[in-house]
C-alpha positions in Angstrom: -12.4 -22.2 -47.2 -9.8 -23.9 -45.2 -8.2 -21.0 -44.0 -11.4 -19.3 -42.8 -11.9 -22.4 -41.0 -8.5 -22.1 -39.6 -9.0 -18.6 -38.5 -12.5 -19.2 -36.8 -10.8 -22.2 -35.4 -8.0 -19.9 -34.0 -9.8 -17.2 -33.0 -12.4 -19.6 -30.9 -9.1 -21.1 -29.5 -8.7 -17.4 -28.6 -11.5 -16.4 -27.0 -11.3 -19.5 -25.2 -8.1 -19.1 -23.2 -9.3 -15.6 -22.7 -12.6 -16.3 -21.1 -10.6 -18.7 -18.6 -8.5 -15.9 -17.4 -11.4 -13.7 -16.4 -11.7 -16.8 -13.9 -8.6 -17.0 -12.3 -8.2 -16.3 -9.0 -6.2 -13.1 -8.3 -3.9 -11.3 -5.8 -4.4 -7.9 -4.8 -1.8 -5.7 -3.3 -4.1 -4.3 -0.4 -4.0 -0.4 -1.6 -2.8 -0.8 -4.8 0.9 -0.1 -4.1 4.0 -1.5 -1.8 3.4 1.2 1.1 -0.1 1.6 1.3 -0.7 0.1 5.1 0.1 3.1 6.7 -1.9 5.7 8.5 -3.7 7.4 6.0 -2.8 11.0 5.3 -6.7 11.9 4.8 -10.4 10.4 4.8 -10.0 10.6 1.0 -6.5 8.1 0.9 -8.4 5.5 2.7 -8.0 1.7 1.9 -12.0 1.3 2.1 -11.9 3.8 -1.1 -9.6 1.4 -2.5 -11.7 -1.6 -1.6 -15.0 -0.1 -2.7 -13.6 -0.1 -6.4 -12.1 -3.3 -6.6 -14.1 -6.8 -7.1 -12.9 -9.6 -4.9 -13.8 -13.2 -5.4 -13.7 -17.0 -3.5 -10.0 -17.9 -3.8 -8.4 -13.5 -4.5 -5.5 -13.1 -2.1 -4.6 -10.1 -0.2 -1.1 -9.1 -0.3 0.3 -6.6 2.5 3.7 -5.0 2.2 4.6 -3.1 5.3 7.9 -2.5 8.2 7.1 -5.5 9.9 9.6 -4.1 12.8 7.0 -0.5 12.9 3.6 -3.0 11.8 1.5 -5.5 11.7 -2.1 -6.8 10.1 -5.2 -8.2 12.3 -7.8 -9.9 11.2 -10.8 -8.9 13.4 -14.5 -9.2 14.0 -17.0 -6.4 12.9 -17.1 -5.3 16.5 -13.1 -5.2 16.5 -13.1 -3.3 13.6 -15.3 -0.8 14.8 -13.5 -0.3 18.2 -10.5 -0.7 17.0 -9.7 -3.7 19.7 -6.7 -5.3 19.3 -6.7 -7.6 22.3 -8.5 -11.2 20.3 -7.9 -11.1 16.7 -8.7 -14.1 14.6 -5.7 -13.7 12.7 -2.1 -11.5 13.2 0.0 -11.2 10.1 3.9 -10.0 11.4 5.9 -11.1 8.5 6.0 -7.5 6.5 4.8 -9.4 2.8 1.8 -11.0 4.8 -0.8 -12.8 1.7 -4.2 -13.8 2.9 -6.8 -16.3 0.8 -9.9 -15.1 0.7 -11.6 -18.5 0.9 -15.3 -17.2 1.7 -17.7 -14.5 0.5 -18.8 -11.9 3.1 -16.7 -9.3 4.5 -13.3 -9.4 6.2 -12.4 -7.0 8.6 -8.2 -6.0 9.0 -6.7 -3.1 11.3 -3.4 -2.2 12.0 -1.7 -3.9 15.1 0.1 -0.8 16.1 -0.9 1.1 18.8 -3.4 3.7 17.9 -2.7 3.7 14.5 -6.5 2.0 13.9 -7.9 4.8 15.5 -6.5 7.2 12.8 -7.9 5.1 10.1 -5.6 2.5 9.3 -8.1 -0.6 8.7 -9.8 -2.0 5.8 -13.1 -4.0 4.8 -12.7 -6.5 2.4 -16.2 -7.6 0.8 -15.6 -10.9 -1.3 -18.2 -11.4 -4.0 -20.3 -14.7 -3.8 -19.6 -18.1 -5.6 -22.5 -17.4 -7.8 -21.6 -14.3 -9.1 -17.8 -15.2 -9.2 -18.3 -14.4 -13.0 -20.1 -11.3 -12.5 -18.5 -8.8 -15.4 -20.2 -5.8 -14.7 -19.0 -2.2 -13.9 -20.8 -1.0 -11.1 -19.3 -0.3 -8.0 -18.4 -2.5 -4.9 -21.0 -1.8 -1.7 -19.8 0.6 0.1 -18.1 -1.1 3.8 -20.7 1.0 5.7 -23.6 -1.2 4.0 -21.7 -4.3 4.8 -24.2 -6.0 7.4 -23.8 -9.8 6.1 -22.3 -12.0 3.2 -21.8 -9.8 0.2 -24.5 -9.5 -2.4 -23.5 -9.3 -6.1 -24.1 -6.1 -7.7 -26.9 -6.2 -9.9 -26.8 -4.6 -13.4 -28.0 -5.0 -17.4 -24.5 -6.3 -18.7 -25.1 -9.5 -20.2 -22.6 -12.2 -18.6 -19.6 -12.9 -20.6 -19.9 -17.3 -19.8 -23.3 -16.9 -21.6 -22.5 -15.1 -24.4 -19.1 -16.8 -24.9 -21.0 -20.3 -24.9 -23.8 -19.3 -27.5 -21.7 -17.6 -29.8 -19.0 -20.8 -29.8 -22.0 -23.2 -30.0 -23.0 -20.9 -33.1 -19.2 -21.0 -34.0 -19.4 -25.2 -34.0 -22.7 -25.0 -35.8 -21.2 -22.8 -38.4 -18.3 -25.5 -38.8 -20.4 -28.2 -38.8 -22.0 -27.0 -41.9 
């Protein structure tokens, strides 16, 4: 009996530490890989592709890696974005390993600081979950950055949240123990 009660104690141990890392905050390497801020070669290797399949959250950073002599990274309005104005960005990133906090949900809007290199499709739209879906597990996928009017809204779906069913089953876990 005591090494059953070992084990469940282990394993809750476990499950524990791996529930807290599904909470972490994250960094994303915009793209998925070293040179992806570039002009993209076709509608199909855009970044919005890339950000419509990945889940950002309060507290994810961004992480560019780009020729900071040939590039840069703006931060821009909606409007920007759309026009592709460079002239009043809320942010420029010149560094070449630039890392941004994403510190709010909603969208964030980034375009390439070269010139005319936005035009050819070199932005992004970052949609950043909110706070109270930050634990959100399902799989479906991100809003598209054409529907991206105002703060992001979570994704709705029949997956049963991991914090709820990690906290009944160790409260059934301790009840089991306390026996």
């Amino acid at each position: 009996m005591a090494s059953f009660s070992r084990a469940v104690c282990s394993s809750s141990l476990v499950l524990f530490f791996l529930f807290l890392s599904f909470s972490e905050a994250r960094d994303h390497l915009v793209g998925g890989k070293s040179d992806s801020w570039k002009v993209p070669s076709s509608e199909s290797d855009s970044l919005n592709h890339w950000a419509e399949k990945s889940r950002f959250q309060i507290g994810d950073s961004l992480v560019w890696k780009f020729d900071a002599s040939k590039d840069s990274v703006l931060q821009v309005t909606k409007r920007d974005y759309v026009t592709c104005n460079t002239s009043s960005p809320i942010e420029t990133y010149t560094d070449g390993n630039t890392k941004v906090k994403l510190e709010r949900s909603g969208p964030y809007y980034f375009i390439s600081g070269a010139e005319g290199h936005c035009e050819k499709g070199q932005k992004v739209i970052i949609v950043v979950m909110s706070e109270k879906h930050r634990h959100f597990m399902g799989v479906s996928p991100a809003p598209s950055p054409a529907e991206v009017e105002g703060p992001a809204v979570a994704p709705t779906s029949s997956a049963v949240n991991l914090k709820g069913s990690f906290l009944v089953a160790l409260g059934a876990l301790l009840g089991f123990l306390m026996m």
